[in-house]
Every structure is written in structure tokens, then in C-alpha cells.
N, C-alpha and C positions, 0 to 999 in steps of 0.2 A: 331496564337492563342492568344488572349487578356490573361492579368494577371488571369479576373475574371473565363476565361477557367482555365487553369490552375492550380489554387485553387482549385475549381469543381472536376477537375481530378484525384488530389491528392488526396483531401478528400473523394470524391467516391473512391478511391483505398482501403483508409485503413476501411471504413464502410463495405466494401462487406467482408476483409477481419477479422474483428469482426465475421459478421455473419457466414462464415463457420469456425472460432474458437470455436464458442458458439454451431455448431453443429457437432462438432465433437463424434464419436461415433465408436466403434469396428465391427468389424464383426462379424453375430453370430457364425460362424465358429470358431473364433479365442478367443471365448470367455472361453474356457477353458485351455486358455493360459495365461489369466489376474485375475490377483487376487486379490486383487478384483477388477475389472471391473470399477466400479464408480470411485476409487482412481487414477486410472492410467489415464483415461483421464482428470480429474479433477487436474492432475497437469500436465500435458502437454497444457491445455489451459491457466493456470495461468505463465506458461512457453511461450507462444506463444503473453499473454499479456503484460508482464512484457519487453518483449523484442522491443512491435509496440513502447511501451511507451520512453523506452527507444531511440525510435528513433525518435518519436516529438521530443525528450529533445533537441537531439543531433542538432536536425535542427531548432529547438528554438533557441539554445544557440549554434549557430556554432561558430569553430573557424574565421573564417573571423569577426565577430563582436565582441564575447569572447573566447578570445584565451587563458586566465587564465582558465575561467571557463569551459571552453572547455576539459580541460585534466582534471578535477576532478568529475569524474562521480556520486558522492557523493554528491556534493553540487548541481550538476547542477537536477538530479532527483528529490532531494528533494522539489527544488526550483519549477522544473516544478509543480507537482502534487499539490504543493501547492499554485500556482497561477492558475493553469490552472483544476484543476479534478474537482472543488465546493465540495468537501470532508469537509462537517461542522467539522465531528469528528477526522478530520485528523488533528488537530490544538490541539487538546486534547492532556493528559497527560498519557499515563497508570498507575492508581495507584498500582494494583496488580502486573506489573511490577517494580515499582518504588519502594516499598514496600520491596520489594525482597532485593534489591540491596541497603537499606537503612540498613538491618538487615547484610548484607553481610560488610559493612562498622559498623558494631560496631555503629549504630547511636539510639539505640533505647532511648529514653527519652525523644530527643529533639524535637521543633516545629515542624518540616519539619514530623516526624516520628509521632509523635502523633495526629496530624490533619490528615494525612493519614489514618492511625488504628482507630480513631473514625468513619470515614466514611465506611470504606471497612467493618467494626464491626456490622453496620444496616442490611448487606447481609450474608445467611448463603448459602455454597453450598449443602447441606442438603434438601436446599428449593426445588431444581430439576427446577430452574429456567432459562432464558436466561438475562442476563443482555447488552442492549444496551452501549455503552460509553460514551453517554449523559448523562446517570443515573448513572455511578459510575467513573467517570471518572472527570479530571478537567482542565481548561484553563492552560498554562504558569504562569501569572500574579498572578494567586492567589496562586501558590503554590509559587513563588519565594518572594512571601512577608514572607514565612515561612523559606526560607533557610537563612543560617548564615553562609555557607563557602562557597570556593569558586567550591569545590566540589560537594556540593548539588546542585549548580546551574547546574552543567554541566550533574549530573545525569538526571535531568527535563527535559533537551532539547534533552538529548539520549534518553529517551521515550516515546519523542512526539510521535503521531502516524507517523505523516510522516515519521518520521526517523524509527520507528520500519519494516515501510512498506520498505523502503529502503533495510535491513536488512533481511527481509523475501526475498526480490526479489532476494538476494546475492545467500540463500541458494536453490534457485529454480535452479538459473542458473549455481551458481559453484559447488555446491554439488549435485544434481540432486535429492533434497529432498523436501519436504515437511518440517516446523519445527514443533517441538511441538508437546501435542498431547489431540490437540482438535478434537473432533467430527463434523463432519459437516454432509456426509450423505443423508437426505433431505431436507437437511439447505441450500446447496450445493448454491440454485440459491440467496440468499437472500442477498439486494445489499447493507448491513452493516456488520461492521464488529459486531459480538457479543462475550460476554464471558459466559462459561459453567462454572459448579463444577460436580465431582464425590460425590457420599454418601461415608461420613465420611473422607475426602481429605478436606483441608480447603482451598486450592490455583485453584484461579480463572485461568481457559484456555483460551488463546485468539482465535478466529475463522476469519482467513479472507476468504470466503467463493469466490468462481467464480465468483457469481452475484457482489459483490463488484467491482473485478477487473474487471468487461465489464462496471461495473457501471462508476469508474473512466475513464477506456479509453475513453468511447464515450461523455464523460462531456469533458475532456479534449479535445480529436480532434474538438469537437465543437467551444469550446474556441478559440481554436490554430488557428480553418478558420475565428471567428470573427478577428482575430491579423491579419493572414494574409490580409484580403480585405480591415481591416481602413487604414495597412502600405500600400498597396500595393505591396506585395514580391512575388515573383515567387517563391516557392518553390522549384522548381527542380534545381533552380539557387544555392542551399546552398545542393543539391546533390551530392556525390562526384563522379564523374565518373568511370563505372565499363565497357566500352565497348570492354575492353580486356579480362574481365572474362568470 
């Protein structure tokens, strides 16, 4: 079997298994065993996602080529989704996050915090809006022109999106949760992440809805088969062998 088989292979693996993630669905038998019904598949595919992904990473960044980066599953995720997923808004900052955590630090007056509150100020959650991350959100570079320590800076980069998505995936997988408590719904399929308010709540909820994450993955496996066919890498070759399991 040629390399270019074997790419094919792999990557038709993980495509078909996308598709029966995406359609996963209860029995109607069993349906008054789920409650709610929509919630509980809804995070067993974002459970099912998090985990392919996590395994591009790992055969991206194996140990054979990086063996530092190999044991930090934190950097190396990060890393992946943000080379490989074309996630525009995953480069973004959360302000309503960031926000948070500004006030939580005693920071309010300064640059960093007042260029924040001016912008987040334009949106009321009152409005019953969705707000995209493109619209209320902001690059690295522009907010680190506002920070003055060396804390601010480090706040900015904990709530990039990638990193928050890292973070979200932790509690999918280690805590067997869901975070937060955004609405999604029949938001469910929509392959951005967005933010809601409640009437009379002023604190924006972050949404990362399913469609996101099939969105990410199969941006990503795409990428991953352009890498493999310009290197030429056998992927199964950075497989670890399990024919005793």
C-alpha cells in the first residue's frame, strides 16, 4: 500500500467517524430515561470530538519528533487547533471573560480595563441578542498594547479562544460536564462559537455549540491530510501499537 493509500485510509477513518458522531441520537424507548434528551447527546459528541482531536494532536506532535511537546497536552492542543482547525475567532480574546478576571484582580481604572468596559458598554444583554466573537471580542496585539504588567499580559493569553476551548475540553473529559451556563438548544448545530445575556443579568454567556466542534474537526483532519501528503508520512507509522489489546 503507497503512502498516498494510507493517508486515504486514515483520513477516511476519522471522516466516517465524524459522521456517525454527528448522528448520534437516543432511542425513543430510552427517551424517558434522558433528560433532557438534546443535552445528553449533545455532550457526548462534543465528548467524542474533543477526544478524535486530541488524537490528530497527538500524531501531529508525536513523541518520536516532539518528545517535550509530546507530554504537555496543553500546549500541544492548543497548538494543534490553532494551526490546523482555520478557527478565525479562535485567535481572539474573550472580553467578557477577561473582564471578569480584571475586576477579580482589583484592576479597575486602568488601560487594559477601561478599553474593555468601553467596548463591552456598546452591548446590553437586555437587547435578547447573540453576539458573534468577531463583534465583541478582540485580537492579542491590540489589547496587549493596553496592558502594563506582567499579569495583564498573561491574563490575555488565558482567554484567548484557543485556550478557553482547551479548558472547556478538560471539563468535557475530566469532569463529565458541560461548563457554564449558556443556552444552546437550537443553536446546537451553529458552527460558531456565540455569546447570549439573560434579561436584567449583565454578564455575557459563552456558547460553544456541536456545530463548532465537527466544525473544527473536519477543518482540521483536512489540514492534517494536506501535512501528511506534502511530508509524505505514513500515519500509522506514528501509531502506537495496541495488537495485544
Amino acid at each position: 500500500m503507497t503512502i498516498d493509500n494510507k493517508i486515504d485510509r486514515f483520513c477516511s477513518y476519522f471522516e466516517h467517524q465524524s459522521i456517525v458522531i454527528g448522528g448520534l441520537r437516543s432511542e425513543p424507548q430510552d427517551a424517558s430515561e434522558i433528560a433532557p434528551e438534546d443535552h445528553q447527546i449533545r455532550f457526548y459528541q462534543k465528548v467524542l470530538l474533543v477526544t478524535a482531536l486530541d488524537t490528530l494532536a497527538g500524531i501531529r506532535y508525536s513523541k518520536e519528533k516532539y518528545p517535550c511537546r509530546s507530554k504537555r497536552n496543553r500546549d500541544r492542543f492548543i497548538r494543534f487547533i490553532s494551526e490546523y482547525s482555520s478557527w478565525p475567532s479562535g485567535v481572539l480574546v474573550s472580553l467578557p471573560f477577561l473582564l471578569d478576571d480584571l475586576n477579580r484582580q482589583n484592576s479597575r481604572g486602568n488601560k487594559l480595563f477601561s478599553f474593555i468596559k468601553g467596548k463591552l458598554d456598546q452591548f446590553s444583554t437586555n437587547e435578547g441578542i447573540l453576539l458573534r466573537p468577531e463583534k465583541i471580542d478582540e485580537r492579542p496585539d491590540t489589547l496587549l498594547a493596553f496592558a502594563r504588567t506582567e499579569k495583564e499580559e498573561e491574563s490575555i493569553w488565558h482567554y484567548q479562544h484557543y485556550a478557553l476551548m482547551y479548558r472547556y475540553r478538560n471539563f468535557l473529559v475530566h469532569e463529565s460536564r458541560e461548563p457554564g451556563y449558556a443556552m444552546e438548544g437550537i443553536r446546537h448545530t451553529e458552527p460558531e462559537a456565540y455569546y447570549h445575556g439573560y434579561l436584567n443579568t449583565p454578564k455575557w454567556h459563552l456558547a460553544y455549540p456541536v456545530g463548532l466542534f465537527i466544525r473544527i474537526f473536519m477543518n482540521s483532519l483536512r489540514n492534517m491530510k494536506e501535512y501528511l501528503i506534502e511530508d509524505e508520512i505514513d500515519p500509522y507509522s506514528l501509531v502506537g501499537d495496541t495488537t495485544r489489546w
